[in-house]
C-alpha positions as CSV (number, residue, x, y, z in Angstrom):
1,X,0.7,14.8,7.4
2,X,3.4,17.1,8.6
3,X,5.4,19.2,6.5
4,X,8.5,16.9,6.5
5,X,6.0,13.7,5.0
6,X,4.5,16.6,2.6
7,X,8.1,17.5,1.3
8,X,8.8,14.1,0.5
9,X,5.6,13.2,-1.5
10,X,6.3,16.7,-3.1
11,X,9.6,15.3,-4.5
12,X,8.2,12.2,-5.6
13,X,5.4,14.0,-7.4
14,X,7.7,16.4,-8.9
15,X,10.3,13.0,-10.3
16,X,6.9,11.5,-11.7
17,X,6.1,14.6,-14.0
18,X,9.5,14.7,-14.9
19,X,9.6,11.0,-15.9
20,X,6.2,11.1,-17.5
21,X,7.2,14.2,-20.0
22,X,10.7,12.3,-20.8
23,X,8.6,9.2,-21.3
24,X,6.5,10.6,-23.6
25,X,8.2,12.8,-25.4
26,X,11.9,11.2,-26.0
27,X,14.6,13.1,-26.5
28,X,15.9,12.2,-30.2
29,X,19.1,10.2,-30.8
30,X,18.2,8.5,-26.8
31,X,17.0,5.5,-25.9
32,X,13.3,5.6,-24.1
33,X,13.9,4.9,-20.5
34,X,13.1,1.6,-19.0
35,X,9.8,1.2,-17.9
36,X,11.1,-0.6,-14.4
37,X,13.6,2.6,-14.1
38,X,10.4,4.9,-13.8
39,X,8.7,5.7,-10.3
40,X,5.5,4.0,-10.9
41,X,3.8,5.5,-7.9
42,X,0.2,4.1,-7.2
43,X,-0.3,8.2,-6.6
44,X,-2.0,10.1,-3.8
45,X,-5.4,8.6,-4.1
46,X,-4.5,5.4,-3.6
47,X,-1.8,6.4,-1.0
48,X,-4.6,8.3,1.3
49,X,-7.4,5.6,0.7
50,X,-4.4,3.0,2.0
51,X,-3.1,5.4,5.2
52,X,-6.5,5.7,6.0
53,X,-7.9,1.6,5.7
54,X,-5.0,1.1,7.7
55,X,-5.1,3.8,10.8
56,X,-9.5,2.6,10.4
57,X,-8.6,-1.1,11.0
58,X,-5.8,-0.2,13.4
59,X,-3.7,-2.4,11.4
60,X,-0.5,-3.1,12.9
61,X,1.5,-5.5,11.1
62,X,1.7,-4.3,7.3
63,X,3.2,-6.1,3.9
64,X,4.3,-4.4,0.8
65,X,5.0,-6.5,-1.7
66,X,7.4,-4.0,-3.9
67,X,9.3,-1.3,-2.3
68,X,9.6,-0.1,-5.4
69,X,11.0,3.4,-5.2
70,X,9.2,3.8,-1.7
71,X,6.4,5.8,-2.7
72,X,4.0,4.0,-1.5
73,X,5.6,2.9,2.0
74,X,5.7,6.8,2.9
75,X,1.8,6.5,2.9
76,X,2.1,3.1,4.7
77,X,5.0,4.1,6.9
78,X,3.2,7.6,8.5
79,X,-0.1,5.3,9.4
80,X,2.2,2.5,10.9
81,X,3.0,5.4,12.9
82,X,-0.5,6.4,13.7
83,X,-1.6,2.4,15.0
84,X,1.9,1.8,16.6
85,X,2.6,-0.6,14.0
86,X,5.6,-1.6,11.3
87,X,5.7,-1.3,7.5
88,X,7.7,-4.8,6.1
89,X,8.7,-4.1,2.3
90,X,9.6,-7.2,0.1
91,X,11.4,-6.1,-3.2
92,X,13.8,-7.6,-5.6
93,X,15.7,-4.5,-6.1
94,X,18.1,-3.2,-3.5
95,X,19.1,-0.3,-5.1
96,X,15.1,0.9,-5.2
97,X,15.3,-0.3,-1.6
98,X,18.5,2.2,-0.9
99,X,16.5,5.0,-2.4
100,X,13.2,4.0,-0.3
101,X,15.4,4.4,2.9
102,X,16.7,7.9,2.1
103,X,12.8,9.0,1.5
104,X,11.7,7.8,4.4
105,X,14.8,9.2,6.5
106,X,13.8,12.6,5.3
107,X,10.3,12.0,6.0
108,X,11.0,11.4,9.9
109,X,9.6,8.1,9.4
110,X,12.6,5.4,8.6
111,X,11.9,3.9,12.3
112,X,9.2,2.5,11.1
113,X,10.0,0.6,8.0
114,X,11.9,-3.1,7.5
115,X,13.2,-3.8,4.0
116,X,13.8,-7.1,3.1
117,X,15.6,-7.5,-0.3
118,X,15.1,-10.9,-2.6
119,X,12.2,-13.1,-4.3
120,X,8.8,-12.1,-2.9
121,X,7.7,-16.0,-3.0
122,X,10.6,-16.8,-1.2
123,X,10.6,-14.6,1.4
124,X,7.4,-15.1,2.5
125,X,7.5,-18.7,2.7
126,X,9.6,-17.7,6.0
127,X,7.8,-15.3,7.1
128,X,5.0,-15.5,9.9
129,X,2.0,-13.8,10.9
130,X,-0.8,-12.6,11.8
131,X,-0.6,-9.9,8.7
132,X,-3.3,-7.4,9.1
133,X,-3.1,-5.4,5.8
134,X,-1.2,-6.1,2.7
135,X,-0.2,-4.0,-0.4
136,X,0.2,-6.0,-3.8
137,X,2.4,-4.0,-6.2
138,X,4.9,-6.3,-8.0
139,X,5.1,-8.2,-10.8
140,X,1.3,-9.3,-11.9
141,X,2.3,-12.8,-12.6
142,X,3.8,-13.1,-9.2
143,X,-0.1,-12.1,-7.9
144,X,-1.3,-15.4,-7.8
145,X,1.6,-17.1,-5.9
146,X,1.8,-14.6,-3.7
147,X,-1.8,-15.1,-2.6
148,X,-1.1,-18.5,-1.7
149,X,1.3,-18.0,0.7
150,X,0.1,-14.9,2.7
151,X,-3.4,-16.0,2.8
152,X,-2.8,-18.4,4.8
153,X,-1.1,-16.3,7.0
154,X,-3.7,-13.2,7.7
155,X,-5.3,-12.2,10.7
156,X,-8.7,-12.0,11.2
157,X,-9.9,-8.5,9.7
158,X,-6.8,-7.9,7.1
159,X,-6.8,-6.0,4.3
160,X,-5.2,-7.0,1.0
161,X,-4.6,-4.1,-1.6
162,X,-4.0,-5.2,-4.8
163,X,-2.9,-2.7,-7.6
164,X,-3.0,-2.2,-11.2
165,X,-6.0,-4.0,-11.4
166,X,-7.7,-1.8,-14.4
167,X,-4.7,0.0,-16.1
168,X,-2.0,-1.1,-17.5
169,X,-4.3,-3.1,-19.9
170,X,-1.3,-5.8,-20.7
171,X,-1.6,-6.3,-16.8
172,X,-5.2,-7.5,-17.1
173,X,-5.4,-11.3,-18.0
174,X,-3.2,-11.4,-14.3
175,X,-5.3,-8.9,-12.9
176,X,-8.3,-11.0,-13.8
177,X,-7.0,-14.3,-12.4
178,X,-6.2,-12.5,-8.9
179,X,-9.5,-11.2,-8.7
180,X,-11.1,-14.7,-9.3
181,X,-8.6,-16.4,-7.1
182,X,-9.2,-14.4,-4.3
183,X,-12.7,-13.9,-3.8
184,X,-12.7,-17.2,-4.3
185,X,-11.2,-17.3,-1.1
186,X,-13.2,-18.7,2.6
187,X,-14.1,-15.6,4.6
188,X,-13.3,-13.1,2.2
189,X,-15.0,-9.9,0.6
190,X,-13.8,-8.2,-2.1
191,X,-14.8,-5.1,-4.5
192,X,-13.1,-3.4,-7.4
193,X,-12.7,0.3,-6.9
194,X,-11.6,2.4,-10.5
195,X,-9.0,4.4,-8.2
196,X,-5.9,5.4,-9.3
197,X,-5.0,2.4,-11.8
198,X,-7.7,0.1,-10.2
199,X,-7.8,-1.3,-6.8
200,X,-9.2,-5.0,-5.3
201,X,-9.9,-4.3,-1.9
202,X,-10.5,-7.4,0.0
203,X,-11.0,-8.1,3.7
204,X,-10.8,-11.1,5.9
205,X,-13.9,-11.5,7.8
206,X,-13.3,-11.1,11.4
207,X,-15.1,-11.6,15.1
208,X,-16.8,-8.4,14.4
209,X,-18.3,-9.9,11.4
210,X,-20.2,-12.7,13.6
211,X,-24.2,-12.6,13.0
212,X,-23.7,-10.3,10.3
């Protein structure tokens, strides 16, 4: 990482303390603030593990599903970088998306990032593949549909990401159902790993995989 990327995450690190101490500890007479207002970063574990599954594969075509606040595409972003590839972020929110695109512009690395802004479901019905690695970070119930339609759509080899699989626990009947639905899946493999707020890392078999 150079020391513009570094700079970046160092903001975003320093805006999740901030948000977690006036999370926790309310000022009196305010309202709490909106859990969807917070950065709810998938944090530096999970970002390395991702920057480096991707640069390993040489993934070159990469989904988010939730720009969120752009946390995570900085991590995405700097290996789409490394493999020649491109960073596509689905998200609902177009202000989150405006704030994603200042991050990254300051990070050196806005090249290498699309934004598209509306329903996930609905924009990937129109979208086309091969997708070699995706990141799963939206709204749990929307897990399962999204499944269906980039599935279909991956190239031999991809990655999926799903996160929040462990933690939070109201997220966990959905978590549950994607985990079943998708190594349910022909040709896939899949573990759960208790990183950050639990991964489902699942891969696409590919040619390499042939008399394995």
């Amino acid at each position: 990482m150079d020391a513009r990327i570094e700079a970046v995450l160092a903001d975003y690190d320093a805006r999740m303390r901030r948000e977690a101490e006036r999370f926790g500890s309310p000022t009196p007479g305010e309202p709490p603030p909106r859990r969807d207002d917070l950065l709810l970063a998938v944090g530096p574990q999970t970002g390395r593990l991702m920057n480096e599954l991707i640069k390993g594969s040489g993934a070159r075509t990469i989904v988010e599903l939730g720009t969120s606040y752009g946390y995570s595409g900085i991590w995405l972003a700097e290996a789409a970088r490394a493999t020649g590839g491109r960073v596509i972020s689905f998200d609902v929110a177009a202000e989150k998306q405006a704030y994603a695109r200042e991050a990254l512009k300051k990070a050196g690395l806005d090249g290498f990032v699309e934004h598209l802004t509306g329903d996930a479901t609905a924009l990937l019905e129109g979208f086309e593949g091969p997708i070699d690695f995706v990141l799963l970070d939206i709204w749990k119930d929307l897990y399962l549909p999204c499944l269906e339609l980039f599935f279909p759509k991956l190239a031999p080899g991809a990655i999926v990401v799903a996160d929040n699989m462990l933690r939070p626990a109201e997220a966990r009947p959905d978590a549950l159902a994607y985990r079943r639905a998708v190594r349910a899946k022909p040709g896939i493999s899949s573990v759960l790993l208790p990183i950050g707020s639990g991964l489902e890392i699942s891969r696409l078999a590919g040619p390499q995989d042939e008399g394995l």
